[in-house]
C-alpha positions as CSV (number, residue, x, y, z in Angstrom):
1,X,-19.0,15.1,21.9
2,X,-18.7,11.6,22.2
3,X,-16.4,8.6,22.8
4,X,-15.4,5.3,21.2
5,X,-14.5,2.9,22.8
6,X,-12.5,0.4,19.6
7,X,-10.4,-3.0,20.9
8,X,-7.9,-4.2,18.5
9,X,-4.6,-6.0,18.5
10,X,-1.8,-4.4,19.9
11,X,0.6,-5.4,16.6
12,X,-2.6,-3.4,14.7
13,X,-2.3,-0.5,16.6
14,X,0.9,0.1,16.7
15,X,1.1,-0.8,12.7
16,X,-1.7,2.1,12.7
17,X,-0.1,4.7,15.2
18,X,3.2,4.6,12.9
19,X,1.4,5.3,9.7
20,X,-0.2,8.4,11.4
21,X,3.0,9.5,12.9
22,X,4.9,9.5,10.1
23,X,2.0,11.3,8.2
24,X,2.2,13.9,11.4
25,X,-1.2,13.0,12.4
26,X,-2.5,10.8,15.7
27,X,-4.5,8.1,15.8
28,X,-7.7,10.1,16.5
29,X,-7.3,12.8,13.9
30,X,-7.0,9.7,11.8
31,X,-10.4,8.4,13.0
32,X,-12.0,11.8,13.1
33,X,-11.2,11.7,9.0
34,X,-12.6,8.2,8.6
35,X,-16.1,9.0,10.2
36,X,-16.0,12.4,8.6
37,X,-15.8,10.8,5.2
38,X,-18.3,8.4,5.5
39,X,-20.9,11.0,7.0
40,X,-20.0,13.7,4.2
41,X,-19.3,10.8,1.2
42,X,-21.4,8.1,2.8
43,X,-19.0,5.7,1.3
44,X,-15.8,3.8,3.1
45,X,-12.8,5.5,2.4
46,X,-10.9,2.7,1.7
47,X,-10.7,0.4,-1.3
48,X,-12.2,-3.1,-1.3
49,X,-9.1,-5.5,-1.1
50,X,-8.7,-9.5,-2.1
51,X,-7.7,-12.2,0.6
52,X,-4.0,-11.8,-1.0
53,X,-4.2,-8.0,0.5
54,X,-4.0,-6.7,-3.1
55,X,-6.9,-4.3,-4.7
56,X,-8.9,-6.1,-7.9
57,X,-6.2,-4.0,-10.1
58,X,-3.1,-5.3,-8.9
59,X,-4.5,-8.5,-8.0
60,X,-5.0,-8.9,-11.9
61,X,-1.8,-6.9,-13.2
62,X,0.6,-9.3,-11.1
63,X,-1.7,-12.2,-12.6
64,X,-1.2,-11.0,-16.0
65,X,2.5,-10.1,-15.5
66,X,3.3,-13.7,-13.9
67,X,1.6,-15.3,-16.8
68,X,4.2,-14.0,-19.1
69,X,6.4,-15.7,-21.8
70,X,8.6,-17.5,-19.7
71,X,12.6,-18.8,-20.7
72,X,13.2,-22.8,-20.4
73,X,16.5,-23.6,-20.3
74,X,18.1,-27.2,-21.2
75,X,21.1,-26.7,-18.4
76,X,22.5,-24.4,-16.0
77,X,24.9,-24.0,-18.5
78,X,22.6,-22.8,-21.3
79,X,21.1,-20.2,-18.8
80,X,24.5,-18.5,-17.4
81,X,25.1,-17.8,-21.2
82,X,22.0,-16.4,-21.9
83,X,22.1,-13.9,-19.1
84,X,25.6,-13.2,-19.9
85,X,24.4,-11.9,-23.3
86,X,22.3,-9.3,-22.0
């Protein structure tokens, strides 16, 4: 057996340390997985994310959503009775 040694921010940790917990794991059954999987997989467990914190997929379906038809409105006045019709 061995030991590592890993620094990170406290915020991280404890961010981490909940997510284990309220899987009913602890932090170092949670690494012990991580290594496990790369040295039986040889591929990271985890999927590749964009600087938004999204995967590729959702990056690209909340693109495609948010580029949807869109309602103009003249006036507040015009809007309140559209909404009221639905």
């Amino acid at each position: 057996m061995t030991t590592i040694h890993l620094r990170v921010p406290d915020d991280l940790k404890e961010a981490a340390q909940a997510v284990a917990e309220a899987n009913g794991l602890d932090l170092s059954t949670i690494m012990r997985m991580f290594l496990n999987h790369l040295k039986v997989r040889g591929t990271i467990p985890l999927p590749s994310l964009t600087v938004n914190g999204y995967t590729e997929e959702e990056e690209a379906e909340i693109l495609r959503r948010s580029a949807g038809p869109t309602v103009k409105f003249r006036n507040v006045k015009e809007a309140i009775k559209h909404f009221r019709k639905k």
